[in-house]
Structure formats: structure tokens, C-alpha cells
C-alpha positions as CSV (number, residue, x, y, z in Angstrom):
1,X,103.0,107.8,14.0
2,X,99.7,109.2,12.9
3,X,98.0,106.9,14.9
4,X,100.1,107.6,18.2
5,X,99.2,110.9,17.8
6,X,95.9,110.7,17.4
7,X,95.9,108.5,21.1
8,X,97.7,111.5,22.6
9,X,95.1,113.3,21.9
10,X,92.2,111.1,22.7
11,X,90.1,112.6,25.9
12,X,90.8,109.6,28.2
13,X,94.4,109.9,27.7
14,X,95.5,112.6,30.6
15,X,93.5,110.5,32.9
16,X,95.1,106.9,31.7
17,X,98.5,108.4,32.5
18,X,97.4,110.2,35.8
19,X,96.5,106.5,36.9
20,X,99.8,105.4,35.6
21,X,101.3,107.8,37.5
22,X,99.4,107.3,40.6
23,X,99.8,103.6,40.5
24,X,103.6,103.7,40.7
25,X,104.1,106.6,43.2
26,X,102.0,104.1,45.7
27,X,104.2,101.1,44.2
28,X,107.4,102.7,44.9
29,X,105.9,104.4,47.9
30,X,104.8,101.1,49.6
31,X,108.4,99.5,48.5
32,X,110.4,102.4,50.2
33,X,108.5,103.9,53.0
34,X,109.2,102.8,56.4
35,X,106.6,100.7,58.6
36,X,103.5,102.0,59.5
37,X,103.1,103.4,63.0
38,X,101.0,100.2,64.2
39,X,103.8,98.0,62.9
40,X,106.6,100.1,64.9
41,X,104.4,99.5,68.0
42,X,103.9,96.1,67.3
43,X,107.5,95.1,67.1
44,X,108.6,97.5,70.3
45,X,105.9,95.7,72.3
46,X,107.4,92.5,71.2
47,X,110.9,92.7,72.1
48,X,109.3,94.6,75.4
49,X,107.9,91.1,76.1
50,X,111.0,89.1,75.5
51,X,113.2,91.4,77.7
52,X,110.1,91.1,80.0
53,X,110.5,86.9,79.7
54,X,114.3,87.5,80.7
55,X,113.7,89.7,83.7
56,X,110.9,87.3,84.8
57,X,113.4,84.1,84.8
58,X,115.9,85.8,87.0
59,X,113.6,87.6,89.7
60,X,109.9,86.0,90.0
61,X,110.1,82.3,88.3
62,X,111.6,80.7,91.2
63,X,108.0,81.4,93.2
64,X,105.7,82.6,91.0
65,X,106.8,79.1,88.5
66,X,108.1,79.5,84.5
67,X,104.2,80.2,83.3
68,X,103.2,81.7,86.0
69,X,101.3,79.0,87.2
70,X,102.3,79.9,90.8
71,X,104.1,77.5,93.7
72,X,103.9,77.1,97.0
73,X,106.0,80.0,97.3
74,X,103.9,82.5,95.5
75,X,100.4,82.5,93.8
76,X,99.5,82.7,90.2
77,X,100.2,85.4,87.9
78,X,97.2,84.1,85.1
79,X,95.3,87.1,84.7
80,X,96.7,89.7,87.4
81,X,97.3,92.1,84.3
82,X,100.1,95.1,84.1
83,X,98.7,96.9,86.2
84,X,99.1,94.8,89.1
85,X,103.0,93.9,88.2
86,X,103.4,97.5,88.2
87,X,102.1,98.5,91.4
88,X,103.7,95.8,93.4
89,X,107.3,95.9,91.9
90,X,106.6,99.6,91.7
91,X,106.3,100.1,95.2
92,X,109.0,97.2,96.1
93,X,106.5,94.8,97.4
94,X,108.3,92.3,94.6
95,X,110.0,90.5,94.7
96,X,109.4,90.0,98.7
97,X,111.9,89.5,101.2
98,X,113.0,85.4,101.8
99,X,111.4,85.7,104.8
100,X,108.1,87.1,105.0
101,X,105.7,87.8,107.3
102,X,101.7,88.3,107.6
103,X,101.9,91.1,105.2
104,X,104.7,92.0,102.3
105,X,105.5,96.0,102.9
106,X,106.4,98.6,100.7
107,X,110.4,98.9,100.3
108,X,112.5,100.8,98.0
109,X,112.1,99.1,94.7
110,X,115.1,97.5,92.2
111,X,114.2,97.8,89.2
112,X,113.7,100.9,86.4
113,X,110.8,101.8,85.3
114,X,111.6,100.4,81.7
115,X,112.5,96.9,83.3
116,X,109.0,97.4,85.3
117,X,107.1,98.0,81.8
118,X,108.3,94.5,80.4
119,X,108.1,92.9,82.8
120,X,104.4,93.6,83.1
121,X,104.4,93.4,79.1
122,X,105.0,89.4,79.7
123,X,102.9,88.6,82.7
124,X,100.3,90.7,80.9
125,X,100.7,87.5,78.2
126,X,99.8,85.1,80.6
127,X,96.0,86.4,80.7
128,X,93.9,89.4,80.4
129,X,94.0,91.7,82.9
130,X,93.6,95.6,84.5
131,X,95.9,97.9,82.1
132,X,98.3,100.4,83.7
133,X,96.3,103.4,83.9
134,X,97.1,106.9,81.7
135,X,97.4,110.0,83.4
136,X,94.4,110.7,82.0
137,X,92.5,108.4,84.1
138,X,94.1,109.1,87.2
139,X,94.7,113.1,87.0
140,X,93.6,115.7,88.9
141,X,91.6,117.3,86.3
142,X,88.0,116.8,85.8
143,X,87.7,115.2,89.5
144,X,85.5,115.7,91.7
145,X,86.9,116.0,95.4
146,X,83.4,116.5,97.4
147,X,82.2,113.1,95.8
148,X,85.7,111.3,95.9
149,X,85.4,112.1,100.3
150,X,81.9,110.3,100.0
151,X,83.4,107.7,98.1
152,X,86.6,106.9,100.2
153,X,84.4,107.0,103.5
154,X,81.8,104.9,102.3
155,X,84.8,102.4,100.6
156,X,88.0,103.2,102.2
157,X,87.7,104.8,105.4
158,X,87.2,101.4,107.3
159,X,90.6,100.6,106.9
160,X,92.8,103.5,105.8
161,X,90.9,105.6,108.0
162,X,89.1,109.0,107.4
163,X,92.0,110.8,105.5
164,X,93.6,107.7,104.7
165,X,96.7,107.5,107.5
166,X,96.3,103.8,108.0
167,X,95.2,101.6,110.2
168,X,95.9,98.3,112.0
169,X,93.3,95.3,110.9
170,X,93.5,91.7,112.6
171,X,96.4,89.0,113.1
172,X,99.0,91.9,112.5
173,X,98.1,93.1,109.1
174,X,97.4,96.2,108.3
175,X,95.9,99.1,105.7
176,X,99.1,101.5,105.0
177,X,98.8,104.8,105.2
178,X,97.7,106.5,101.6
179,X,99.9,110.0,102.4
180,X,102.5,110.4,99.4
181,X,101.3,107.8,97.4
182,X,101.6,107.9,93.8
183,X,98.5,108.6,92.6
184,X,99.1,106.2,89.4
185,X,100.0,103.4,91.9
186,X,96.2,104.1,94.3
187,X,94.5,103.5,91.1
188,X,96.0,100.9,90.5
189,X,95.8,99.1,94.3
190,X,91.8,100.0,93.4
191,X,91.9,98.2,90.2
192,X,93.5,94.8,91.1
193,X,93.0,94.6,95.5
194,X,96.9,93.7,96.5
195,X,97.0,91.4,99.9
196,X,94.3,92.3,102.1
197,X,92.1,95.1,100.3
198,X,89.4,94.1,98.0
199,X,89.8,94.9,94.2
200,X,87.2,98.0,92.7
201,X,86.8,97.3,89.2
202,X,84.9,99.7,87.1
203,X,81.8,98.0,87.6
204,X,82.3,98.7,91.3
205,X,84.1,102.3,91.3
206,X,84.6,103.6,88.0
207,X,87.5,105.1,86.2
208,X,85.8,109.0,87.4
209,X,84.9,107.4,90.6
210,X,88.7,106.7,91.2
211,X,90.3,109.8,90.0
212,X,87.9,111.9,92.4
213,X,88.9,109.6,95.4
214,X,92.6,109.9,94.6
215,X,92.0,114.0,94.1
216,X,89.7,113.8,97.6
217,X,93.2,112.1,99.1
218,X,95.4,114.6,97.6
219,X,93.2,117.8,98.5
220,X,93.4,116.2,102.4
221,X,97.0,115.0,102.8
222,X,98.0,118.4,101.0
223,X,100.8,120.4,102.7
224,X,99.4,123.1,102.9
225,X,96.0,122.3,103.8
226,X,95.3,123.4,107.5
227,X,92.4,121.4,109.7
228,X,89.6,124.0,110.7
229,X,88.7,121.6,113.8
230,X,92.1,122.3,115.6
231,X,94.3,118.9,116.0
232,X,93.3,116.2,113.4
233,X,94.0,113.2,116.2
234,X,95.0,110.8,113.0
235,X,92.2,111.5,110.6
236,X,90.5,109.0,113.2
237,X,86.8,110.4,112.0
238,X,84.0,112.5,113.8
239,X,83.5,109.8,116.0
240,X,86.6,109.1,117.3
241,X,86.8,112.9,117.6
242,X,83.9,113.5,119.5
243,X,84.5,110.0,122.1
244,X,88.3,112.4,123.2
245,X,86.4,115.5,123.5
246,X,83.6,113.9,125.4
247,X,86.3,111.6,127.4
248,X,88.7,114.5,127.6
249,X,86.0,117.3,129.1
250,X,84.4,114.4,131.7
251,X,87.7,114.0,133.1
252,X,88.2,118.0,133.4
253,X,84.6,118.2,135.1
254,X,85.6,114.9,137.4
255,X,89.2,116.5,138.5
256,X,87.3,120.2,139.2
257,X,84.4,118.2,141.2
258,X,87.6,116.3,143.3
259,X,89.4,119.5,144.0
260,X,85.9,121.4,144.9
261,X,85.4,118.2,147.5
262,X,89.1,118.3,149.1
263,X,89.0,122.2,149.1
264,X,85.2,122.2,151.2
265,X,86.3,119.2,153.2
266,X,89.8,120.9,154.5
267,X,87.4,124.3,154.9
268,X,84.9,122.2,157.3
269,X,88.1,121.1,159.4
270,X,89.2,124.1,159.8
């Protein structure tokens, strides 16, 4: 007993049982505590991914093959990312229609937005790819309008036109019209190229690049944003603009130099 007492009241003794103490709160701690957060995200992405496999057999195997190899039907899916799976079932461009023709349009789509999610979770497995974009990259704040207008007309304007209305492009395909677009879902047609339009990865445009051209399209398709020049004739572009006014006012000047003619002529006969 004397010699237990003499331990208690060694100097190192309060610490020694402080580690004690410490060592079995984390023991019992670890044992007891639920998952970490990284864990909980890991197992929510996996079964994401297996519903994902499930959707995938029923809707997009048939023509897109089991791995995503591709067919004759449909091309490959290796590498497209999420971002593309989102934006084309999305915007019901997939699955497309039995019969297609030179271009697979926009329809309503028929699927959630959860299904959407795992589905792109599994194709996403089949190589590395764009990311669905945050709202962070593709929000309003921060952006630049005035450079996202140089941008688009420099990039976009070819084929979507000045304010981005659309425009017809060669053997019946066509650049639809950007007006209404979900601006997650422009960012994304950027990131990937769908059909006809050529992709603008971040080494191309990037991410603050993107979110100025989709705040230049909202700022110009806005409701309640009035055109200063009078009628806006399509978005066609200052060229277009100026060949109707020019073509429009010759054929004013033409008609008043006929009438002036027939009006002197009928004067001389009389």
C-alpha cells in the first residue's frame, strides 16, 4: 500500500492516466462513431453508380453497347464524362427517337434529375471526362458581360448568331437557338461540343471565359431588355442590319424616282 501511494503521488502520474484516458475515449470513439463524411460519400456514389448501371441496360445499351463501346447505332461513351450524359438526357436529346434524322433535337426529357445523376455517375466510369459544372462556375456572379459579347461573337456568333437565336448550317442541320437555355446545360454544350458544335475546353475558353458568355446571353435574351436600334431583325448582326437598311432605303429612293418619272411624263402629255 505504501508503495501505491507513493506512485499516486509521483509527478508523471496525472499525465500517465490523462493518456490512459485519452487513449480509450479515441478507442471507444473510433468503435462507436459513425463513418466519416468521405466514407458516406463514398458509399452514396457507389450505389449512385449501380442504379446508374441499371438505368443504362434498359435505356442506352441497346445502341450505345453494354461498356459503352458504341454500335452502329450510337457512338462511344469512353470518356464523354457526366457532363455530357447530363446535358443530352437533360435536354431530351437521349435517348433519340427510332428514327432520326440529320440532327437529334431537344424534346421534353424522361427521366429525373436523380436517374440523370446516376446515370452519368456510371458512364462517367467508363473514362475520364468533363464534370457537371457547380453553380459556382456557371453563375451570374463575378461575370463579365462586355467580354462574354466579345467572346460569343468571336466563338459563337457564326452559328447561333449575334444574340444567339439560331441559325440554319448545311445539309439541314442547324445551331439552335440559345434563348431559355439553362445556363448549367450552355456550359456544359461548351465543355463537351454535342453533334455539330465544336467542344471549348478550358484550355480553349475557360471556366470565367464561360460564365461571362452565358451572363452576355442572359443580359441579351433578357425580358426586359429593350433594343436601342429599333427592331432587332433576329439578332442577324450589324451587317445584316445595315445590307436591309441600305436595301430597304434604295428601294424607297427607286419607287420615289418611278413615281417622279410617271408624274413628269403624264405632265408633258398634258
Amino acid at each position: 500500500m505504501k508503495k501505491l501511494s507513493a506512485r499516486r503521488r509521483h509527478p508523471l502520474a496525472a499525465v500517465v492516466v490523462l493518456l490512459l484516458a485519452l487513449a480509450a475515449t479515441g478507442g471507444l470513439y473510433a468503435t462507436f462513431a459513425p463513418a466519416d463524411k468521405a466514407q458516406a460519400d463514398e458509399t452514396v456514389q457507389s450505389l449512385a453508380i449501380e442504379e446508374g448501371k441499371k438505368l443504362y441496360a434498359v435505356g442506352c445499351a441497346s445502341c450505345h453497347g453494354t461498356g459503352g463501346q458504341g454500335t452502329s447505332d450510337g457512338p462511344s461513351l469512353v470518356g464523354v464524362g457526366a457532363a455530357a450524359v447530363d446535358f443530352q438526357v437533360a435536354t431530351g436529346r437521349m435517348p433519340a427517337a427510332t428514327s432520326q434524322g440529320v440532327q437529334v433535337p431537344a424534346k421534353k426529357n424522361i427521366y429525373t434529375q436523380a436517374e440523370i445523376d446516376q446515370l452519368a455517375a456510371y458512364i462517367a466510369t467508363f473514362g475520364p471526362g468533363p464534370a457537371i459544372p457547380t453553380e459556382e462556375q456557371y453563375g451570374p456572379q463575378g461575370a463579365d458581360i462586355a467580354n462574354g459579347g466579345e467572346l460569343f461573337r468571336n466563338n459563337c456568333a457564326q452559328c447561333h448568331n449575334f444574340t444567339g437565336k439560331g441559325g440554319a448550317l448545311t445539309k439541314g442541320k442547324y445551331a439552335p437557338p440559345l434563348d431559355g437555355v439553362d445556363p448549367k446545360h450552355i456550359y456544359e454544350a461548351m465543355q463537351t461540343g454535342p453533334q455539330n458544335m465544336p467542344s471549348f475546353p478550358d484550355t480553349t475558353l475557360t471556366e470565367q471565359n464561360k460564365k461571362d458568355i452565358i451572363a452576355y446571353l442572359d443580359a441579351v435574351n433578357s425580358s426586359d431588355t429593350t433594343n436601342p436600334g429599333g427592331m432587332s431583325l433576329g439578332g442577324l448582326g450589324p451587317v445584316v442590319e445595315g445590307l436591309f437598311a441600305w436595301i430597304f432605303g434604295l428601294g424607297v429612293l427607286i419607287a420615289v424616282a418611278v413615281w417622279v418619272a410617271a408624274r413628269t411624263a403624264k405632265a408633258k402629255k398634258s
